[in-house]
N, C-alpha and C positions, 0 to 999 in steps of 0.2 A: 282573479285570485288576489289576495292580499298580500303585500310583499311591502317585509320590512325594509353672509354675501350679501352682500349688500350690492348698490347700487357703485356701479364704474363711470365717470361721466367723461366724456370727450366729446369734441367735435366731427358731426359727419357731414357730407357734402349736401347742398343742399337741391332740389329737384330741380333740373334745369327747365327755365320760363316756356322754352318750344316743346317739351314733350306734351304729351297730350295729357288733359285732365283725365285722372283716374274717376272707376265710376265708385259712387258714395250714395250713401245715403240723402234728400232732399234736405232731412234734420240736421245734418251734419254742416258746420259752417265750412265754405270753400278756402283753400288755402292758394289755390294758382288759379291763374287766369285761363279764362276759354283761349284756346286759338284755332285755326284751320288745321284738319286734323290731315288734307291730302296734298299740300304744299309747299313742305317745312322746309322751312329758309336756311337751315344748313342741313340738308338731307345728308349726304354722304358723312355726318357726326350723329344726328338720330336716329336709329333705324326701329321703325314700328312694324306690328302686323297688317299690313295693307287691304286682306281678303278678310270679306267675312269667314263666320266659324262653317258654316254650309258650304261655300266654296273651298277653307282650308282641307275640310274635310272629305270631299271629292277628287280633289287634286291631290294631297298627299295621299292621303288614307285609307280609301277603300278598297282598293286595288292592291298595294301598296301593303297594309299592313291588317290584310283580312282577319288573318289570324290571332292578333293582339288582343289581350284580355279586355273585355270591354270595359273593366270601373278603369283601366290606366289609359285605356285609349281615349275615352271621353275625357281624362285629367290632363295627357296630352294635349287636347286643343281647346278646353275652355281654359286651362289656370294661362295666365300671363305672369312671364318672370320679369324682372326687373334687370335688364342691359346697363352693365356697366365699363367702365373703361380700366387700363389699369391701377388707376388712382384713387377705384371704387367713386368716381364722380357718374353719375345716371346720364345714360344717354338714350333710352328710348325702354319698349319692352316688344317679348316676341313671345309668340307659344311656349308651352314646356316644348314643344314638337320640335322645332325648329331649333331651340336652344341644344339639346340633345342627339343634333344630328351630326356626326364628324364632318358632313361632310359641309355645312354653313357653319362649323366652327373652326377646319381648318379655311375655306374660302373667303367663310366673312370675318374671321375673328370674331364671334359673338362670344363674350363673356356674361355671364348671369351672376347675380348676386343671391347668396348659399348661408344657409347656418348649419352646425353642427351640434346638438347635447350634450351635453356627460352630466349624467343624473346620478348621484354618490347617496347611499342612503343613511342610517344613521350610524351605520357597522363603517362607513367611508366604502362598501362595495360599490364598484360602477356596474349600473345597468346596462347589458350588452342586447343586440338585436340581432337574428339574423333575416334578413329580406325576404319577403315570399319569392316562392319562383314565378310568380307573373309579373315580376318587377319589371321594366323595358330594360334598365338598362343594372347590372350586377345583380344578379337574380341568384337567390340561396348565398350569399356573402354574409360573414357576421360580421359585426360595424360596431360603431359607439348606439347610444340612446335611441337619438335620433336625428336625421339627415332631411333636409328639406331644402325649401325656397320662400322668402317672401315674397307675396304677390303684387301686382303694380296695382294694389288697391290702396285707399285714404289709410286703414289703420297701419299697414306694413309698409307704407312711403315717410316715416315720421323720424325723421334723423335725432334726434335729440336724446341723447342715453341711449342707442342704439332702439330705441322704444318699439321700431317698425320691425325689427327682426325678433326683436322678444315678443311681440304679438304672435308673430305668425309661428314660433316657437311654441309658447301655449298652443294658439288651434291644432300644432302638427301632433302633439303630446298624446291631445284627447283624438286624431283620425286615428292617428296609427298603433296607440297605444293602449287608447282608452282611460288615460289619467285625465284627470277632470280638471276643469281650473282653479279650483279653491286648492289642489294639492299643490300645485306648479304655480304661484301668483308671480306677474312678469316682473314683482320689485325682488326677484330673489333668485333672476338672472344674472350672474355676473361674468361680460364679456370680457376674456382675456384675451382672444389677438384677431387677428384676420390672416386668411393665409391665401394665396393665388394658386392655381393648379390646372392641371390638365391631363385625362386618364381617358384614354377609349376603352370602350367596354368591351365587344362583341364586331367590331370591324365599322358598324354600323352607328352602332351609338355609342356614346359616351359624354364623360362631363367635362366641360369649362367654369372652373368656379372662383369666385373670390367668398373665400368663406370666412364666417364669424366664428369661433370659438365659443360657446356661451357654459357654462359653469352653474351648476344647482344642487345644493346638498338637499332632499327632503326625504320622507317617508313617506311613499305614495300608493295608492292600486292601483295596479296593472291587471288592462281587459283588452289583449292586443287583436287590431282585428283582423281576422286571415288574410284580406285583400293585401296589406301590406306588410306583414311581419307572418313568420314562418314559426319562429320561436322568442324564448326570452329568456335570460338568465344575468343571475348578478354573480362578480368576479372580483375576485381581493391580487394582489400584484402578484401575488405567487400564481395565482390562476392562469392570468392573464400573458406571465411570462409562459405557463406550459401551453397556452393559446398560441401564442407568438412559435415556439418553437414547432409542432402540428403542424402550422400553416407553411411556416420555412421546409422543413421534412417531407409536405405533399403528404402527409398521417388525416386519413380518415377523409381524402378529399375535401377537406375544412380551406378554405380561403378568407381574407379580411379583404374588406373594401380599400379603395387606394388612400381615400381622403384621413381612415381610421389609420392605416398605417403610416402615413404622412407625418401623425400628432401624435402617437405611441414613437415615432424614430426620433422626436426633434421635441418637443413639449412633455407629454403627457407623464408621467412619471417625477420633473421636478414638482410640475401642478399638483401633482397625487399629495407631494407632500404640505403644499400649503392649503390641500383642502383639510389635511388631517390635525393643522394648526389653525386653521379657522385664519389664512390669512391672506386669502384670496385675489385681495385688492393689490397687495405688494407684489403678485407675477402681471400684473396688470400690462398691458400695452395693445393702447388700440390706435397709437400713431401709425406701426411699424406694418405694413405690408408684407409678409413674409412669402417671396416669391419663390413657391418648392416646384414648379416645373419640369 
């Protein structure tokens, strides 16, 4: 269905030399060096996936989590997150599987690095989501835009104007939502903060995140696709407050993700207004870590 910012520059960290090269393109020019991918000379600060995806998958998975929707279960153990510390400095990468487990997140502290949407159209309504229920982990929650990961590949490893997390932003847009990328172009991202966090979901799973904030006023279509989005709807502040208050009440068994209400308690609303002044750049801050744990 049809449904009716510049650029922020900072400094981000850059890939450290031991993790292991992402896989690329042959076209694509190399930017880090090969190294041994099963003998990392500071193991105990890199932590990679060590088994292959057949062995991940027998060993966690089959047994384990027979029952799991098979498009999330397969995204479980192919995508790889990007491990980071709390300084958002990279320190290896691990399954989605892994990353999402409480139980190597309270054990190993594995942290992943996350971004968030807020897609405002040209009314300034934000586009809201709420999760399919085969989601692993917040399943039927309604949230901001859109919620993701960049992956430990060449385009979403690219520090520079956060450029690797507005890639994988775009690709998340058009999986889960079906906007294309001529609507969403990644110069019309603009990152407003990073935040740290931590929410179990279900006993089982839940998130570790250092998340990006990212900011996009456009007019787009929207074609969400069931596997990951349940619903869709765009919400002006007055909406959004009687959102807010439903969820508080336990009215209509309606729930908000933790990271949504994280930036609705602490951001989202002064933002609201400099989206509505087209002044984006000025709530800027991508120095500032905001550790909401």
């Amino acid at each position: 269905m049809t449904l009716s910012s510049r650029l922020y520059t900072f400094a981000s960290p850059k890939l450290p030399k031991h993790c292991a090269r992402p896989q690329i393109s042959p076209s694509f020019p190399l930017k880090y060096p090969p190294i041994l991918t099963r003998s990392l000379p500071f193991a105990s600060h890199f932590r990679r996936a060590s088994l292959s995806f057949s062995t991940r998958s027998t060993a966690m998975g089959d047994a384990v989590d027979a029952g799991m929707d098979a498009v999330q279960r397969r995204l479980m153990f192919e995508d790889e997150c990007i491990l980071v510390d709390e300084n958002d400095r990279i320190v290896g990468h691990d399954t989605k599987y892994n990353c999402h487990l409480m139980e190597k997140i309270e054990s190993e502290n594995l942290l992943h690095r996350a971004f968030s949407v807020f897609l405002f159209n040209s009314k300034f309504e934000l586009l809201l989501q709420q999760r399919s229920a085969t989601k692993v982990t917040f399943p039927l929650v309604w949230t901001n835009t859109c919620c993701s990961h960049p992956l430990y590949r060449e385009s979403e490893l690219i520090d520079e104007n956060a450029l690797g997390v507005r890639n994988a932003a775009q690709r998340k847009l058009l999986d889960e939502l079906g906007i294309p990328a001529e609507d969403a172009p990644v110069d019309q991202f603009t990152p407003l903060g990073r935040m740290l966090y931590k929410a179990p979901s279900d006993g089982k799973w839940g998130e570790h995140e250092l998340d990006y904030l990212l900011f996009i006023v456009r007019d787009v279509n929207v074609n969400p696709n069931p596997d990951e989005v349940a619903d869709v709807k765009y919400v002006s502040r007055n909406d959004l407050k009687e959102l807010l208050r439903k969820a508080d009440a336990g009215e209509e068994g309606l729930k908000l993700s933790p990271w949504f209400r994280l930036v609705v308690d602490n951001f989202l609303f002064k933002w609201w207004d400099h989206v509505e002044k087209g002044t984006l750049l000025e709530a800027a801050d991508m120095k500032t870590i905001h550790k909401l744990t």
